[in-house]
Every structure is written in C-alpha cells, then in structure tokens.
C-alpha positions in Angstrom: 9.1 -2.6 2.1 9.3 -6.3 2.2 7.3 -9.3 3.2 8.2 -13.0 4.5 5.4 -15.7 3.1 5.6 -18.6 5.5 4.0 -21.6 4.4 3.0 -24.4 6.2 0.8 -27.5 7.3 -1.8 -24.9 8.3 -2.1 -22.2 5.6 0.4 -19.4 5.9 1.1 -16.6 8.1 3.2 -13.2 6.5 5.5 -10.7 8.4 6.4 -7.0 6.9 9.3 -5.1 7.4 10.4 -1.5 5.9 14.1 -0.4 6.0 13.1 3.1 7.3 11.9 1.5 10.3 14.8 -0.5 12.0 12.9 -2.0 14.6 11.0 -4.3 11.6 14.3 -5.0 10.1 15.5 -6.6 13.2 12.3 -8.4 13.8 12.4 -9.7 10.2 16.4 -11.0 10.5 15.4 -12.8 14.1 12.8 -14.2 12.4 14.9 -15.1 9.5 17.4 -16.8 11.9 14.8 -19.0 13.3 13.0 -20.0 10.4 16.4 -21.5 9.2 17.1 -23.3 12.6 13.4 -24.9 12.0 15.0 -26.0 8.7 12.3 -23.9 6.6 14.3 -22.9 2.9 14.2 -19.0 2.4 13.6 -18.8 -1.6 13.4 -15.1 -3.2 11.1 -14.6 -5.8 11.3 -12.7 -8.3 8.1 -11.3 -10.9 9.2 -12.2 -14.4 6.7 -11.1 -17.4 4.9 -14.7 -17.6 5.6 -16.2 -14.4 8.0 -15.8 -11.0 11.7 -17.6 -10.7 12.3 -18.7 -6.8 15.9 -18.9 -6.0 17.4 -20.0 -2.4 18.9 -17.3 -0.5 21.1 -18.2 2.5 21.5 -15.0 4.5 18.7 -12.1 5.0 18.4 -9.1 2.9 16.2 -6.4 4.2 16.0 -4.8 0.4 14.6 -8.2 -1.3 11.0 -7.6 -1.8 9.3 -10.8 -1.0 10.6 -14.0 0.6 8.8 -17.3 0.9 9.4 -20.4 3.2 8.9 -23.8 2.8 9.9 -26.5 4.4 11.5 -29.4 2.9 9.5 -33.0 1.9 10.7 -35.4 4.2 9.8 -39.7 2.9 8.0 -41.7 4.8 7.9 -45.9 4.9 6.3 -47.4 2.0 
C-alpha cells in the first residue's frame, strides 16, 4: 500500500492506493499527472535509521511506499 502526502498553503490532504486494487492505482497516477502539471515536486522518501532521505522522482511508481509534494518557493520583490 502506498500514500501521496500533499502539502500545501492550507495543511495537507493524503490519497492511498494498494496495487491489488487497480482502480486506486489509476486514481493515484491521475493524480500524479496533475500534481506535476500544477508544478508540485513528487520527492520519495525513504526511513533511514536516524532520519528520512527525500529524493525527486519523475514518473509514478505504484510500489513506492510514501510520496510527498511540495511545491516550489517562488521570490517575491524586495
């Protein structure tokens, strides 16, 4: 089973998917699709001992455990 964190301005919201169930999978990998057209970065993560690594991923992967969105900083004017 796997879960999307998407973080945002407002808190965050999560979506589940198993890979028994293909109807999740799908949902996940549309939602995938869009996040990356709303120019969120996908970053895995992955448990170490002491802490997690977060690496970018660029395509879905329905056996990845847990994958969290942010969006990029954007500068303002000073």
């Amino acid at each position: 089973m796997g879960k999307m964190v998407i973080l945002n301005e407002t808190g965050h919201s999560e979506l589940a998917w198993s890979t028994g169930d293909e109807e999740s999978v799908a949902e996940a990998q549309a939602a995938f699709l869009h996040l990356v057209k709303e120019n969120y970065v996908p970053m895995e993560r992955k448990p170490r001992a002491y802490d997690d690594e977060f690496v970018k991923i660029e395509r879905f992967d329905p056996t990845l455990g847990e994958i969290f969105w942010i969006r990029p900083l954007k500068g303002g004017a000073a």
